[in-house]
C-alpha positions in Angstrom: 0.0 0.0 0.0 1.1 3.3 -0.5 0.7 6.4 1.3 -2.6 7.8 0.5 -1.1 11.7 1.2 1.7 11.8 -1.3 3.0 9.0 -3.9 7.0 9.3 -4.8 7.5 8.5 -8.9 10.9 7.5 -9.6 10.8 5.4 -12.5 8.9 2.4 -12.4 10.4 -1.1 -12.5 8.2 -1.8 -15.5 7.8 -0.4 -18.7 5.3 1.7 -19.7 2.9 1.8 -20.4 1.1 -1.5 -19.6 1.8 -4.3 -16.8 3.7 -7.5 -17.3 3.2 -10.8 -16.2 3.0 -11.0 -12.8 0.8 -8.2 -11.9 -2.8 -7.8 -12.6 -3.8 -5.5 -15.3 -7.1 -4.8 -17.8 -8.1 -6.4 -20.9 -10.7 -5.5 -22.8 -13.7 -3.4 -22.2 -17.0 -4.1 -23.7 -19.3 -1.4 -24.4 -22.9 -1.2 -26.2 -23.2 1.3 -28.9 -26.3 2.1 -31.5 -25.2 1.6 -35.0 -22.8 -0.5 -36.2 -21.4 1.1 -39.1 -21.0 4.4 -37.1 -19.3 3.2 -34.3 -17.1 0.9 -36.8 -16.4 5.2 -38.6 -15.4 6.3 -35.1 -12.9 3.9 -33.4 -11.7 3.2 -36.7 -11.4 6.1 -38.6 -11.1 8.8 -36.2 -9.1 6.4 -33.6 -7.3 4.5 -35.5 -7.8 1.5 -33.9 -8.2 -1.9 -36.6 -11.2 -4.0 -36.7 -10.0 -7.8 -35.5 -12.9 -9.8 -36.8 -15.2 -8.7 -40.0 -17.4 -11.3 -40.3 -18.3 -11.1 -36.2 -21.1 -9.1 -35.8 -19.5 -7.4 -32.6 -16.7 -4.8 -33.5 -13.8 -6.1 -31.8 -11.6 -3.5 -31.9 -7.4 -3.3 -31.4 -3.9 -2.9 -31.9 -1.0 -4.6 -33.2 -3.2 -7.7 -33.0 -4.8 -7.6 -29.5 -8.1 -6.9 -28.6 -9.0 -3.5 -26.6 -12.4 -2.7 -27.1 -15.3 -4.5 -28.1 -18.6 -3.0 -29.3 -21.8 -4.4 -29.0 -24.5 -2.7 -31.5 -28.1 -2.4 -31.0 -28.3 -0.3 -27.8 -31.9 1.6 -28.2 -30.5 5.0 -26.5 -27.3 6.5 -26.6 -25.6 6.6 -22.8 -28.2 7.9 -19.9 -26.7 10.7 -18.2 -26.2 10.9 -14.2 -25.9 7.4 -14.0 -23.2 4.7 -12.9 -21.2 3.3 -15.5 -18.5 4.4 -17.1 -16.4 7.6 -16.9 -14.1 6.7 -19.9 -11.5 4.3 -20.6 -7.9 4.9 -21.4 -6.2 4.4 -24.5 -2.9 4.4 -23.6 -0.1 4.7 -26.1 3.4 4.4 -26.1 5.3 7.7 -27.9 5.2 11.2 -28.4 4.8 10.5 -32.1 1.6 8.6 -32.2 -0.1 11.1 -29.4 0.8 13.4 -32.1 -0.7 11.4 -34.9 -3.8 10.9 -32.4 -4.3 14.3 -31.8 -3.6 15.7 -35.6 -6.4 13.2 -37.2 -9.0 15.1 -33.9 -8.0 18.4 -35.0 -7.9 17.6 -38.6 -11.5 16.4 -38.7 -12.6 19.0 -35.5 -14.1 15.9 -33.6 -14.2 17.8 -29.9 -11.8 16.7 -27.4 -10.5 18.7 -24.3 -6.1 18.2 -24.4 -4.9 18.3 -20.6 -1.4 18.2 -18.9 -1.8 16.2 -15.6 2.2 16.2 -15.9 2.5 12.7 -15.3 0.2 12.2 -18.9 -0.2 13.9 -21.6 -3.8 13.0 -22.5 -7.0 14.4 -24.2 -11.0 13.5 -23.6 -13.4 12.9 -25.9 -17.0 11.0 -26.5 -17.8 8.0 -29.1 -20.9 9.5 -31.0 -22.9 7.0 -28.3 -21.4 8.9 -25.4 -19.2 6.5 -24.3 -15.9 8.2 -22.3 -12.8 7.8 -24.1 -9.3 9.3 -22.6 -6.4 8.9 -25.1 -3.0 9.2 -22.9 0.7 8.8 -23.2 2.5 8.4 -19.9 5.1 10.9 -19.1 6.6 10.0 -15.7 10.0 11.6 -16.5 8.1 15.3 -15.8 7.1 14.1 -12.4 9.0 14.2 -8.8 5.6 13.1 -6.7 1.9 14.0 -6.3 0.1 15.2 -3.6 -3.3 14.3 -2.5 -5.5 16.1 0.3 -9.2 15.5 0.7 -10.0 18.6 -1.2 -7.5 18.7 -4.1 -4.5 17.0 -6.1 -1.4 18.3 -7.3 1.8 17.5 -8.9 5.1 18.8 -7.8 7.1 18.3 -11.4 10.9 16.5 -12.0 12.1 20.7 -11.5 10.0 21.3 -8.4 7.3 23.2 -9.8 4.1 22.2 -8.4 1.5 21.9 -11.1 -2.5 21.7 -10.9 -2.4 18.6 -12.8 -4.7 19.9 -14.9 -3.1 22.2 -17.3 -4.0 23.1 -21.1 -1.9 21.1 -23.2 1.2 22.5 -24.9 -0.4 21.5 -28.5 2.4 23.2 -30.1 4.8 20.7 -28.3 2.6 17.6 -29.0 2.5 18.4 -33.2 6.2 19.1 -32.7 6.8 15.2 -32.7 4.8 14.5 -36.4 7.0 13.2 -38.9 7.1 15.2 -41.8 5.0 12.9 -44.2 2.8 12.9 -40.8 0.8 9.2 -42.2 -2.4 10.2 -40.1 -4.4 7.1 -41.5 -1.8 5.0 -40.0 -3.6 2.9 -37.4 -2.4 2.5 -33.6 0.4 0.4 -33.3 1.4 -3.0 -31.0 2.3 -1.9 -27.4 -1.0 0.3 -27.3 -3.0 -0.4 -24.2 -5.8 -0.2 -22.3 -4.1 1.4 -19.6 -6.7 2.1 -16.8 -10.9 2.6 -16.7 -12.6 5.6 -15.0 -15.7 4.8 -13.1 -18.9 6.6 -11.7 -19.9 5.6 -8.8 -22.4 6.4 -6.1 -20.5 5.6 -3.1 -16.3 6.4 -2.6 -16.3 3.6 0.4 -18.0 1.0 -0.5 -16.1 1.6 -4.6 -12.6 1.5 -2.7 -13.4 -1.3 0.0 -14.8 -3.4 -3.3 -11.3 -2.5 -5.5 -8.8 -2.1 -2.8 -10.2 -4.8 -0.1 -11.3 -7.2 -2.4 -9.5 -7.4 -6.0 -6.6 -6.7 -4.2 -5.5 -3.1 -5.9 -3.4 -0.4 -4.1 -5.2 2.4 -1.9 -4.0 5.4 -4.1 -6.0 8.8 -4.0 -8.9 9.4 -2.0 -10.2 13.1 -2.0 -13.7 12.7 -0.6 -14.1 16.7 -1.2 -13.9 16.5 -4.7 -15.7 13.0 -4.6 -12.7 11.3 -6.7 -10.6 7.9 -5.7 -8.6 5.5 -7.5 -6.4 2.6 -6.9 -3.4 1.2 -8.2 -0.8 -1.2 -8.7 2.7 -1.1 -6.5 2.0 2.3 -5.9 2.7 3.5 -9.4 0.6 6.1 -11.4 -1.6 6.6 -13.8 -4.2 4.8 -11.7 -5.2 1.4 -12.6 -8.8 1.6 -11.8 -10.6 5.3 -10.8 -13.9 6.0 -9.7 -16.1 9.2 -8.5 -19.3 10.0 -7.4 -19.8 13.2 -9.9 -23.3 11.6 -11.5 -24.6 12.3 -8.0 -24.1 9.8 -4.3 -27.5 7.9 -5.2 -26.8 7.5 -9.3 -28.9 4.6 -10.1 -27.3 1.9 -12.8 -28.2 3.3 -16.4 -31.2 1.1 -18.1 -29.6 -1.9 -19.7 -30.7 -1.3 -23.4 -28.9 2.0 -23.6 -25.2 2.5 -24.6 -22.2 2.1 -22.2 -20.3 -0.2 -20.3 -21.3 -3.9 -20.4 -18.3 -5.1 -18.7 -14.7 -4.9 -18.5 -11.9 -7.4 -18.1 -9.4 -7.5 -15.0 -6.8 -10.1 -15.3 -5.0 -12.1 -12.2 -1.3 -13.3 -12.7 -2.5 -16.6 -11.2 -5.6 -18.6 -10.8 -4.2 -18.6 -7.2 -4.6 -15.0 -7.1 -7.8 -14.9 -8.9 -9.6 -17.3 -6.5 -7.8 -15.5 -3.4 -9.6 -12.4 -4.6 -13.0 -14.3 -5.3 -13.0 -15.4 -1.9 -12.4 -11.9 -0.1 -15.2 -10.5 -2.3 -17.7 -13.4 -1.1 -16.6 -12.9 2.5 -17.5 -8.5 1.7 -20.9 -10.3 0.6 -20.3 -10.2 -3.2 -22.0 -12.7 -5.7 -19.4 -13.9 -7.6 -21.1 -15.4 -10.7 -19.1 -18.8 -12.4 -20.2 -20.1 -15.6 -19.7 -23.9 -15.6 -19.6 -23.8 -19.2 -17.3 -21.1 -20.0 -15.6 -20.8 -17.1 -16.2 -17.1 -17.0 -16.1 -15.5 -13.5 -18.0 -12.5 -13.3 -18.8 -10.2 -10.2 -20.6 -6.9 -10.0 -19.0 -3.9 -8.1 -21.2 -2.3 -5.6 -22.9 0.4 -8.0 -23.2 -2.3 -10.7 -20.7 -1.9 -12.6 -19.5 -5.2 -13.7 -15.9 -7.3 -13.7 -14.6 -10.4 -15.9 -12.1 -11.9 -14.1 -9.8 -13.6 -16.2 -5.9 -14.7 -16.0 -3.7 -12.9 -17.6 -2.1 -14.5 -20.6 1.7 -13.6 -20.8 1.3 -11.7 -24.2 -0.6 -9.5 -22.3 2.6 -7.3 -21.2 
């Protein structure tokens, strides 16, 4: 565990972004959507991300060969607002370059996104035309000395000892700085890319943090009950693996289940040892951990709804 008040980032033993074998980590993230052929426009065209499987009637999306994201057409509604679900997930890529490539196709085609410096990302936020949350960042923990949590606020005191809001505009200038010169914007996202952590809402900070920390096993990180924000991670490194907040509202009810959003999302255990270690502290918090005899599939809801494939992670996965 690490200390809740202020989180020192010398480098990581790991590289980044991702997490090798050995740790647990996120695979892919199901979401419903409307229309097919839209949402196939959107993460592939504007993303960049390739389409894995043509002839499936679910898009499952990727890079470099493994799967991300999969979409699940026929929602009736786009997402229902002030609800649980999700916040966004994290597209996490690896170089300065494709950030750049990223960002140029947004600008290039005006889709709205909102760039932001939290100095130890460079990221930007935007919405699928379904509503679904989408964060693309690249993971910059060379700019960073530590961050510093109260229950009110965050910060980040930078590698010069500058403290930062974490929240800056985005030096755009410096991001299309790293484009090549033939700039290949059609070029899709490249092997390495991740999905590097999922941002929850939730509609209670305790019972979110007992369910993620407590019981899948993750690292207290952040928790800044005046801005009703927590997160969790893994060895005490940063970005946060898993996040969660409370901004739809303390009694957000789950979203009606034939509108757009999250389905589910996949955490992965090192071992079945560790997986069945974590299914059986989530049974004693009074969890009902749901097993597929057929499948094998372990599923488990958190305590706003929001719901977990637990898998094992494959070895590839790093």
């Amino acid at each position: 565990m690490t200390d809740p008040s202020t989180t020192a980032a010398t480098q990581p033993d790991r590289p980044l972004p991702g997490l090798p074998a050995g740790r647990p980590g996120l695979g892919a993230v199901h979401l419903a959507v409307t229309d097919r052929e839209r949402a196939l426009a959107f993460w592939q065209g504007v993303l960049g991300l390739e389409l894995l499987d043509p002839d499936a009637y679910e898009l499952r999306m990727g890079a470099g060969g493994k799967e991300l994201v999969v979409l699940h057409p026929g929602a009736g509604g786009i997402v229902a607002r002030r609800r649980t679900g999700l916040y966004h997930l994290a597209i996490h890529v690896q170089t300065d370059e494709e950030f750049a490539r990223i960002m140029a196709r947004l600008f290039t085609i005006r889709w709205p996104n909102s760039p932001t410096d939290h100095t130890f990302t460079k990221t930007t936020y935007l919405d699928d035309p379904d509503g679904n949350g989408i964060e693309i960042a690249l993971e910059t923990p060379e700019r960073v000395g530590r961050l510093v949590y109260t229950d009110t606020d965050y910060g980040v005191i930078d590698a010069d000892g500058v403290r930062r809001s974490g929240r800056d505009p985005l030096d755009m200038e410096d991001v299309f700085g790293h484009l090549p010169e033939e700039r290949r914007l059609e070029q899709p996202m490249p092997a390495g890319t991740v999905i590097g952590h999922v941002h929850l809402h939730v509609n209670d900070l305790d019972d979110a943090m007992a369910f993620y920390a407590e019981g899948l096993g993750l690292d207290r990180h952040m928790f800044a009950r005046g801005i009703g924000m927590a997160d969790t991670t893994v060895d005490g490194w940063t970005p946060h693996l898993i996040a969660f907040n409370v901004w739809n509202g303390p009694n957000a009810p789950r979203p009606p289940a034939d509108t757009a959003g999250l389905r589910w999302f996949t955490f992965g255990f090192p071992t079945t040892e560790d997986r069945d270690a974590a299914i059986a502290r989530l049974e004693q918090q009074g969890r009902a951990v749901r097993r597929d005899a057929e499948t094998g599939e372990v599923r488990v809801l958190d305590p706003s709804g929001n719901e977990l494939l637990l898998t094992i992670r494959d070895g590839r996965d790093a």
